[in-house]
C-alpha positions in Angstrom: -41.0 -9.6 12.0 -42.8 -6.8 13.6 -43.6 -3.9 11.0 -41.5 -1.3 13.5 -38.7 -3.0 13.3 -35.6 -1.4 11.7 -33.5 -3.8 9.4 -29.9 -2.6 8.0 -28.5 -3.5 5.1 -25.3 -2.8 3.5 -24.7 -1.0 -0.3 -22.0 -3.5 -1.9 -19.5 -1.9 -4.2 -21.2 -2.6 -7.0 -24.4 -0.1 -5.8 -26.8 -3.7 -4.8 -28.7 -4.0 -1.9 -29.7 -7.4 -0.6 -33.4 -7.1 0.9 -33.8 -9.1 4.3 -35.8 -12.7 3.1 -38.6 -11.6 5.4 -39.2 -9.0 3.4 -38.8 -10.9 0.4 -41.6 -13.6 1.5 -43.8 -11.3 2.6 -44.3 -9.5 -0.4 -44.0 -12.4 -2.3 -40.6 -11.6 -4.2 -38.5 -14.0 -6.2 -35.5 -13.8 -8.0 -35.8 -11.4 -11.5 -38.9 -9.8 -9.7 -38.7 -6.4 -11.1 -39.5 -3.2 -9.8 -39.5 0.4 -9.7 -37.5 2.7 -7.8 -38.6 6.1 -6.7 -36.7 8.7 -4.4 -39.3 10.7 -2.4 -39.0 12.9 0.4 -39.0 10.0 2.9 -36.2 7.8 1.4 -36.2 5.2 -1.5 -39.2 3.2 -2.2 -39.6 0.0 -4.2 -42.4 -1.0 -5.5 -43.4 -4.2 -8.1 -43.0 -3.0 -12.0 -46.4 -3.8 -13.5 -46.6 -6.6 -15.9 -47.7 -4.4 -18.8 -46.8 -1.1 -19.9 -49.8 1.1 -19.8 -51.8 1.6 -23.3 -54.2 3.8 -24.9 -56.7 2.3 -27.5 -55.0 5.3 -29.8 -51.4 3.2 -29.5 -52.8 0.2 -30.8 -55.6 0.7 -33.1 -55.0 -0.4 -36.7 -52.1 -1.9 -35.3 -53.2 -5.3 -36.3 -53.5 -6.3 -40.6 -56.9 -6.7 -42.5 -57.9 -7.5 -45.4 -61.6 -6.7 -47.0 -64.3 -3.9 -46.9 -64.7 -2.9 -43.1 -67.5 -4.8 -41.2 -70.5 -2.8 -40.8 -71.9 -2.1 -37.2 -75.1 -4.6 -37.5 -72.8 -7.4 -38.8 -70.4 -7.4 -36.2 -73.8 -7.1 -34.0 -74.9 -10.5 -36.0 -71.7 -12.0 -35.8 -71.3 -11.7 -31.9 -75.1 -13.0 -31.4 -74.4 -16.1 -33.5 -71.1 -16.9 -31.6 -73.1 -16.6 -28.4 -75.8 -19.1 -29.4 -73.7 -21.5 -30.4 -73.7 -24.3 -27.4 
């Protein structure tokens, strides 16, 4: 399909479009592929949802349990350097 060509598809009554399957193949879209919708100035565009919402280390931190005194710097330090040697 040559990228000028212009396709047409129809709204059903329940608001759904159905994307031509060339389209679909091309971008490599299955079935429960999800993805955003934005109106711009130009017309609709669709783009793939990414597969993770976006974080910040401030969301998450001390999100996960512990138990004990902290770890110091140096023995996390010691800690990674033994895990590395280890064949």
């Amino acid at each position: 399909m040559a990228a000028e060509e212009k396709l047409v598809v129809i709204i059903s009554t329940e608001g759904q479009v159905a994307l031509p399957s060339a389209i679909l193949k091309r971008r490599k879209w299955g079935a429960g592929t999800l993805l955003l919708v934005e109106d711009t100035p130009e017309g609709v565009l669709l783009k793939p949802a990414p597969a993770f919402t976006t974080t910040r280390p401030e969301d998450v931190f001390g999100s996960l349990p512990h138990r004990g005194r902290p770890k110091t710097l140096e023995e996390m330090d010691a800690r990674s350097v033994r895990t590395a040697l280890k064949p």
